[in-house]
C-alpha positions in Angstrom: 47.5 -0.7 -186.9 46.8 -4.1 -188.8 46.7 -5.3 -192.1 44.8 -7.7 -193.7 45.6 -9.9 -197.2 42.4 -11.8 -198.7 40.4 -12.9 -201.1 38.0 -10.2 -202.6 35.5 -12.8 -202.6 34.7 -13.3 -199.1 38.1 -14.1 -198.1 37.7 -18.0 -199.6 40.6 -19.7 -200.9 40.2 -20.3 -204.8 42.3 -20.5 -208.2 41.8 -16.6 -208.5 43.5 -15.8 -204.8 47.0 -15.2 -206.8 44.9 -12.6 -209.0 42.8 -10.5 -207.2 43.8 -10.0 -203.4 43.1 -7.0 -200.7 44.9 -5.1 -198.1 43.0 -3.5 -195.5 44.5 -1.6 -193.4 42.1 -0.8 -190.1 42.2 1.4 -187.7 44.4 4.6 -189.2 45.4 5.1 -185.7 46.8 9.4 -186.9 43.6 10.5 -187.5 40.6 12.3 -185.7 37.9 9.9 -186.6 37.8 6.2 -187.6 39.3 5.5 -191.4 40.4 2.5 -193.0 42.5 2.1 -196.2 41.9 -0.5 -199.0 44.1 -1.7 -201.2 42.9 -3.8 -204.5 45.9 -6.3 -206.3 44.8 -8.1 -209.6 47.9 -10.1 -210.3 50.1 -8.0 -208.4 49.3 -4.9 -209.5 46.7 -2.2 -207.8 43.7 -2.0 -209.4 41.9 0.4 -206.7 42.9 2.1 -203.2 40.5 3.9 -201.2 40.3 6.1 -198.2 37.3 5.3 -195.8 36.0 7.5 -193.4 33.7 5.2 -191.8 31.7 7.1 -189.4 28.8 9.5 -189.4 28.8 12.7 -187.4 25.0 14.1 -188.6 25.9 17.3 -186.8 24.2 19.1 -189.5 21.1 17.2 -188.6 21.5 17.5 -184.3 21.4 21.7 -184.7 18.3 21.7 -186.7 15.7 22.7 -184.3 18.2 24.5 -181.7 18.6 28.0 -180.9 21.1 29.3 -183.1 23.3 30.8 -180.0 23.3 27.1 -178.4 25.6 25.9 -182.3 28.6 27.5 -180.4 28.3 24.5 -177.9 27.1 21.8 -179.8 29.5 22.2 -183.0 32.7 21.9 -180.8 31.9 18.6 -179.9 32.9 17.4 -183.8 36.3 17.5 -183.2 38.8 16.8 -180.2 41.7 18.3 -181.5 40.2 21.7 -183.1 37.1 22.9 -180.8 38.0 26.6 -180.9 37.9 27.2 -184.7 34.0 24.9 -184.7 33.0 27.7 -181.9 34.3 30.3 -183.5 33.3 30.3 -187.2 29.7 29.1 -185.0 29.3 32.0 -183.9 30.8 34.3 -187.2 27.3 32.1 -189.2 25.4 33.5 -186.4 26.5 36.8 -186.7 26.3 36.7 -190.1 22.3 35.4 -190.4 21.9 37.9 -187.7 23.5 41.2 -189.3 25.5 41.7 -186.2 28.8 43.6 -186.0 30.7 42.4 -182.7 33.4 45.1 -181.0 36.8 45.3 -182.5 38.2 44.1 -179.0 35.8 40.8 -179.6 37.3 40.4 -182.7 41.1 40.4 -181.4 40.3 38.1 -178.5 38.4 35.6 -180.6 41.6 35.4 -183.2 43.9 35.5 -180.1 42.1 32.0 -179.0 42.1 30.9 -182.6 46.1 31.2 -182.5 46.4 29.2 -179.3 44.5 26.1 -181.0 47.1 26.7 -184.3 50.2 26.8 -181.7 48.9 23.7 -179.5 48.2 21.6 -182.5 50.6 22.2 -185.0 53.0 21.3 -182.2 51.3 17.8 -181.4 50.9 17.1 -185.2 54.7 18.3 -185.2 56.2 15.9 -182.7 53.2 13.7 -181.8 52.1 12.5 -185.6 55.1 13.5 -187.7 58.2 12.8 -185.6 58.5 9.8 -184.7 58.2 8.5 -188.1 61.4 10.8 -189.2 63.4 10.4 -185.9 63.5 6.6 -185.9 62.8 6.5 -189.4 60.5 4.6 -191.5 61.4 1.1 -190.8 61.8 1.4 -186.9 59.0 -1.3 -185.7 55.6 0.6 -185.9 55.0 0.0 -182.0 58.3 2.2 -181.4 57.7 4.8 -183.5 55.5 7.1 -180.9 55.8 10.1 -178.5 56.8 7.5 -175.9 59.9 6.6 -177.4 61.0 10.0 -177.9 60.3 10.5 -174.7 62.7 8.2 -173.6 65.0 8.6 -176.1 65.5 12.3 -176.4 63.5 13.6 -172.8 64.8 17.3 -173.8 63.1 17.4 -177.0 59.9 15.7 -175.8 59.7 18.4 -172.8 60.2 21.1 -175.1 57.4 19.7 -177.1 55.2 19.0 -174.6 55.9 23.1 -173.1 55.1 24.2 -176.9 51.9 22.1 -176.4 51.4 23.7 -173.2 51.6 27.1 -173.6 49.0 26.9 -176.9 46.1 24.8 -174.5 46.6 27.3 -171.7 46.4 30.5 -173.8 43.1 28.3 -175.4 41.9 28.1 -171.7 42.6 31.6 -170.6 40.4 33.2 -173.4 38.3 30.5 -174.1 37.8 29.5 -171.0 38.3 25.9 -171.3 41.3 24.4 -172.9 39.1 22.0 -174.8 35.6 23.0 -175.9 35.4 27.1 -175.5 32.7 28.9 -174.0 33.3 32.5 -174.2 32.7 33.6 -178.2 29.1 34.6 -178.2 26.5 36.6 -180.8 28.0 40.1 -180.3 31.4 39.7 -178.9 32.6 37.6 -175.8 31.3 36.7 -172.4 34.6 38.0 -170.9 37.6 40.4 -171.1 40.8 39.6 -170.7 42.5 41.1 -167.8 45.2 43.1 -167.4 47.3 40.9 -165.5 46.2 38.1 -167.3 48.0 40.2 -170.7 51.2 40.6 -168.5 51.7 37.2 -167.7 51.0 36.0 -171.1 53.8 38.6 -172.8 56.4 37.2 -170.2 55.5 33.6 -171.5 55.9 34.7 -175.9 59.3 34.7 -175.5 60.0 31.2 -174.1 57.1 30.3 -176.8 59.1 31.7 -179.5 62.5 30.1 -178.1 60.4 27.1 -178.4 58.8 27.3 -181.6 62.2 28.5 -183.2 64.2 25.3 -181.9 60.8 22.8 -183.7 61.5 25.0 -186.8 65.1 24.3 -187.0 64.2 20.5 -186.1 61.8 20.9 -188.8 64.4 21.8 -191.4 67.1 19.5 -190.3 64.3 16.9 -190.9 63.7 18.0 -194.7 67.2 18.2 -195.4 67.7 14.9 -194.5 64.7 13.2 -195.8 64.9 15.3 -199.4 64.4 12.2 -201.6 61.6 11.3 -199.7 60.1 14.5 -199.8 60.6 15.3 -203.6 59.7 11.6 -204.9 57.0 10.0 -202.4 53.3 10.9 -202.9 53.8 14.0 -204.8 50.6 14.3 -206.5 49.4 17.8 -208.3 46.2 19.9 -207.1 43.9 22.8 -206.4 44.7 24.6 -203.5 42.4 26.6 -201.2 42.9 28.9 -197.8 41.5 32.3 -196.7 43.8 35.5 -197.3 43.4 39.2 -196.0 44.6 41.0 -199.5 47.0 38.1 -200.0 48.4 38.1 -196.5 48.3 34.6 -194.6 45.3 34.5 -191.8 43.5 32.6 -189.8 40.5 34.1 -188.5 39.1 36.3 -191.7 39.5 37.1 -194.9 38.6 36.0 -198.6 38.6 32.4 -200.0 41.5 32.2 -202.5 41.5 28.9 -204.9 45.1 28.6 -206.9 45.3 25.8 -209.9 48.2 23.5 -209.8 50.1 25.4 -212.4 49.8 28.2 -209.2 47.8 30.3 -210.8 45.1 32.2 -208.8 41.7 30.9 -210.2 39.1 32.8 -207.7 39.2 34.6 -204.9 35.6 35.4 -203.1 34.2 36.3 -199.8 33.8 33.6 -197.3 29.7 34.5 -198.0 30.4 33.3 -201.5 31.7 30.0 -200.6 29.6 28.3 -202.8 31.0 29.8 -205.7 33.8 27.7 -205.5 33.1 25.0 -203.3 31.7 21.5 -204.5 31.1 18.5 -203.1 31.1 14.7 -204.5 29.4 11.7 -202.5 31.9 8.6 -203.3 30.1 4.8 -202.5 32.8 4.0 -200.6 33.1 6.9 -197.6 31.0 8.5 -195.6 33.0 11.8 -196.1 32.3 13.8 -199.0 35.2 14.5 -201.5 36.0 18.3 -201.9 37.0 20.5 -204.8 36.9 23.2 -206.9 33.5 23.7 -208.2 34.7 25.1 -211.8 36.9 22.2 -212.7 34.8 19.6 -211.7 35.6 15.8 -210.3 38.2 14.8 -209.9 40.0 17.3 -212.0 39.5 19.9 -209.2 40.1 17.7 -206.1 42.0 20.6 -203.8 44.0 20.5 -200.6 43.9 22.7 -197.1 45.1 23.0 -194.5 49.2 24.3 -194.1 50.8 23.7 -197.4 47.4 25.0 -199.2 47.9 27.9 -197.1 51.6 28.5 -197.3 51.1 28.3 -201.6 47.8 30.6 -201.9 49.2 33.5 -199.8 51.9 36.1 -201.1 53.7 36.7 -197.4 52.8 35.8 -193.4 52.0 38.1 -191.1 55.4 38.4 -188.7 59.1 39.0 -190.5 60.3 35.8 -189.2 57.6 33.7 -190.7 57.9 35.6 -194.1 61.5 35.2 -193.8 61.1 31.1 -193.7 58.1 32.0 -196.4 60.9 32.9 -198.4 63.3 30.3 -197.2 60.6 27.2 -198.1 59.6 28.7 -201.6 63.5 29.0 -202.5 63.9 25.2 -202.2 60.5 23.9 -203.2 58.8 26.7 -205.6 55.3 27.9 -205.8 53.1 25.6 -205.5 54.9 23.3 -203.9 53.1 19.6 -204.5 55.4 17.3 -201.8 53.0 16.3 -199.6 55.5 15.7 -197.1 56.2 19.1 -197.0 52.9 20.1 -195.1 55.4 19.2 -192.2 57.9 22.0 -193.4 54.7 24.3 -194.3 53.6 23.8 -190.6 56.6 25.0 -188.4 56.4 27.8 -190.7 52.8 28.9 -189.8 53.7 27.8 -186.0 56.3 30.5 -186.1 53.9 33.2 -187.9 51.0 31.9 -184.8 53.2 32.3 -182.0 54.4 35.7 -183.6 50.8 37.2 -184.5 49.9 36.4 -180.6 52.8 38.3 -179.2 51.6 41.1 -181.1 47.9 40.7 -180.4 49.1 40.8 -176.5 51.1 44.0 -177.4 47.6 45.2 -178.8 45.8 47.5 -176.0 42.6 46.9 -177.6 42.9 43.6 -176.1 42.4 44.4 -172.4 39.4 46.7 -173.6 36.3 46.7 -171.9 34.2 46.8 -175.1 33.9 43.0 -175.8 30.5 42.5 -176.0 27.3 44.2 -177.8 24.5 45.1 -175.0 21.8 43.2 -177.5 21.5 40.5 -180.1 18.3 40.5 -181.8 17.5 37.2 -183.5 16.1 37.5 -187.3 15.3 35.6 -190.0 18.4 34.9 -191.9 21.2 32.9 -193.7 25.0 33.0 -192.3 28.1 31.6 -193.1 31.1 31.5 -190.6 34.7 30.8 -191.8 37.8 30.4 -190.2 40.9 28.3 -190.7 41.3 25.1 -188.5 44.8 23.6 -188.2 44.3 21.1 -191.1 41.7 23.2 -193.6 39.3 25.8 -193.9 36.4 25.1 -191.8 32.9 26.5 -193.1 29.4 26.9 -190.5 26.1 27.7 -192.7 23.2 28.3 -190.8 19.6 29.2 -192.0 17.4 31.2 -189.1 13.8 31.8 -188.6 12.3 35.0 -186.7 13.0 33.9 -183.5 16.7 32.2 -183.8 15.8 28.4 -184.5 17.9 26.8 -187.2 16.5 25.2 -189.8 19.0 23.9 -191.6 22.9 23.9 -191.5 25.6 23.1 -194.1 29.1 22.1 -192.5 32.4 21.5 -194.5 35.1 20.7 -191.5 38.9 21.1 -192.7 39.5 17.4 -193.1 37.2 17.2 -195.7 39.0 19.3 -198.1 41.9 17.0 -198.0 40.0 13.7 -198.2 39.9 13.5 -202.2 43.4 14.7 -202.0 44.3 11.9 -199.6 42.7 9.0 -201.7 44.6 10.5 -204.5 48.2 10.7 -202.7 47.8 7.0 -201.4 47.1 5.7 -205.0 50.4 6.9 -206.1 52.0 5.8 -203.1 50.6 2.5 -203.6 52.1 2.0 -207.0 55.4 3.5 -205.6 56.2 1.0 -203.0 53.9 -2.3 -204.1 54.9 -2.2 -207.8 57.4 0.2 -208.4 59.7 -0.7 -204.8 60.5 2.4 -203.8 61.7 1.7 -200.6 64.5 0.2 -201.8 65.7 2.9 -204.4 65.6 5.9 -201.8 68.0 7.1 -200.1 67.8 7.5 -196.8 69.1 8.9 -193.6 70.8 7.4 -190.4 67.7 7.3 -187.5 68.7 10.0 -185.5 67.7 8.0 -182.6 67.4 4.3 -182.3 64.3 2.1 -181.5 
């Protein structure tokens, strides 16, 4: 990561440099994709920051023309880090245009995979993205503060990470079958079953995964505790909130869209069909990534967030006891809606617990080894689908229009990082304030590195 001070006009010396400068801060080096962050000074104080996403994907464009069963491929290839939930909620638009019903045992094994991407990256955004940052704290030298020093530093806590990491990819690969970029979700169920065997060895491995997840949790919380003043003053900023809910219930594979205001009040809750209804987008100059939010309250009043926290505020109660137990635990301290943004790191252990939970029980399910996984025939039709699902950092939407025979002929995509870009451009202005004018830094208190550089 660098930054950069200049001149707003074309970086030449003159009597207004003292007035009007810029920071630039280029690459972000945590996220999937290229960004940049701008910073705008007029005599010290910030006139403007923006967020740039500054690549184009045109995925929407690259499926027009394809068979609608080859999206399940193709859409995967958007993201690195969250393949499984672009092939799944491919295949639910395709279902969807196509009237097609897929066996309940389809249905299991598809969410199964869906957990094992929500177990393999909350725990690299855990210990990968988040940690180091916490561990050596803020003002370790940026080249230190990695996975490589905490690998050095602490070796049991990296292994334990990296075996958390582990058992989500290779769960990924058993059902998917690849750990990155699945093949197996088709129209009308899934190429494969899952063995017998395969369900055995995966029950003996929960426990360890639980052991594991239960030991990041309390990490997690030690973390919070000590970085409180952090949490509760830096970058708090108030918002919409959106994530998908079976009858309030947290999930990740189906349900309704449920918007909450940022007084927490439930605003709408509609089908995943009906995403439209409450889903809006705004074209800013200055990225290439549209600006989500809430289509009743309009820009920028509605900006929302996804993605963990979103989910942990929209939902009455997880899934497993232990993750509705830490539910509990979180909302006690921080209060519905909670608006730290740091806390998305607290709000992820707690759906890495409920993931790791809800797969133990899916492996406990017998429907899972059934040998109805997979419809005899898929007709194509003339039709309009939508596919939703949640992907570790937001609600991830496929819309796909089909002619008679199965070609797309358009397609609407909203990935999960898009819900959280306004959100993000908003967040950074107030941080921006905070430590450039307001010197924050130096007025927080903060904790002892639990482990030095």
């Amino acid at each position: 990561m660098k930054s950069r001070t200049s001149t707003i006009k074309g970086g030449k010396e003159s009597a207004d440099a003292k007035k009007e400068t810029e920071i630039k801060i280029e690459p972000i080096t945590r996220l999937e994709g290229h960004g940049e962050i701008r910073i705008k000074l007029n005599k010290g104080k910030i006139s403007d920051v923006q967020f740039n996403v500054t690549s184009a994907r045109f995925f929407e464009k690259f499926l027009e023309g394809r068979l609608a069963e080859d999206a399940r491929i193709i859409t995967p290839r958007i993201c690195g880090i969250c393949p499984e939930p672009h092939h799944l909620a491919s295949v639910k638009a395709v279902e969807d245009a196509w009237v097609v019903n897929p066996p309940l045992a389809a249905r299991k094994l598809r969410e199964l995979l869906l957990l094992g991407k929500q177990i393999s990256s909350h725990a690299l955004h855990l210990y990968v993205l988040a940690a180091p940052d916490f561990l050596l704290g803020p003002f370790a030298p940026p080249e230190a503060r990695n996975i490589v020093t905490i690998v050095n530093k602490i070796p049991d806590a990296a292994k334990k990470a990296i075996e958390l990491m582990k058992h989500g990819q290779e769960l990924c690969a058993t059902v998917g079958g690849k750990a990155i970029h699945p093949v197996t979700a088709i129209p009308g169920g899934m190429t494969k079953p899952l063995k017998e065997e395969q369900r055995d060895e995966w029950l003996k491995r929960m426990d360890r995964a639980m052991e594991l997840t239960e030991f990041t949790y309390q990490l997690l919380l030690k973390i919070m505790q000590d970085y409180w003043d952090v949490i509760t003053k830096v970058g708090v900023i108030e918002t919409y909130y959106t994530g998908l809910t079976n009858n309030g219930e947290h999930n990740f594979y189906d349900g309704s869209i449920r918007v909450m205001s940022p007084s927490g009040r439930i605003e709408a809750e509609v089908p995943a069909q009906r995403y439209t209804e409450v889903v809006a987008e705004k074209v800013v100059p200055h990225c290439y990534a549209t600006h989500i939010f809430y289509r009743k309250a309009g820009y920028p009043d509605g900006i929302w967030r996804g993605g963990p926290l979103a989910r942990i505020n929209v939902v009455e109660k997880m899934v497993t006891p232990r993750a509705n137990e830490a539910l509990k635990e979180f909302r006690a301290k921080v209060g519905r809606p909670c608006h730290a943004t740091f806390a998305y790191h607290w709000a992820r252990s707690i759906e890495l617990l409920d993931a790791v939970g809800k797969a133990k029980k899916l492996l406990e399910d017998p429907d899972i080894v059934s040998q109805d996984y997979k419809l005899e025939k898929v007709e194509p039709r003339e039709g309009c689908g939508v596919g939703v699902v949640e992907a570790p950092r937001g609600l991830l939407v496929h819309n796909y229009w089909t002619d008679k025979v199965g070609i797309i002929t358009k397609a609407n995509l909203i990935v999960a990082t898009n819900h959280n870009i306004g959100a993000i451009e908003k967040s950074l202005n107030i941080i921006a304030r905070q430590v450039i004018e307001d010197k924050i830094h130096e007025k927080l208190k903060l904790p002892k590195p639990m482990i030095s550089a």
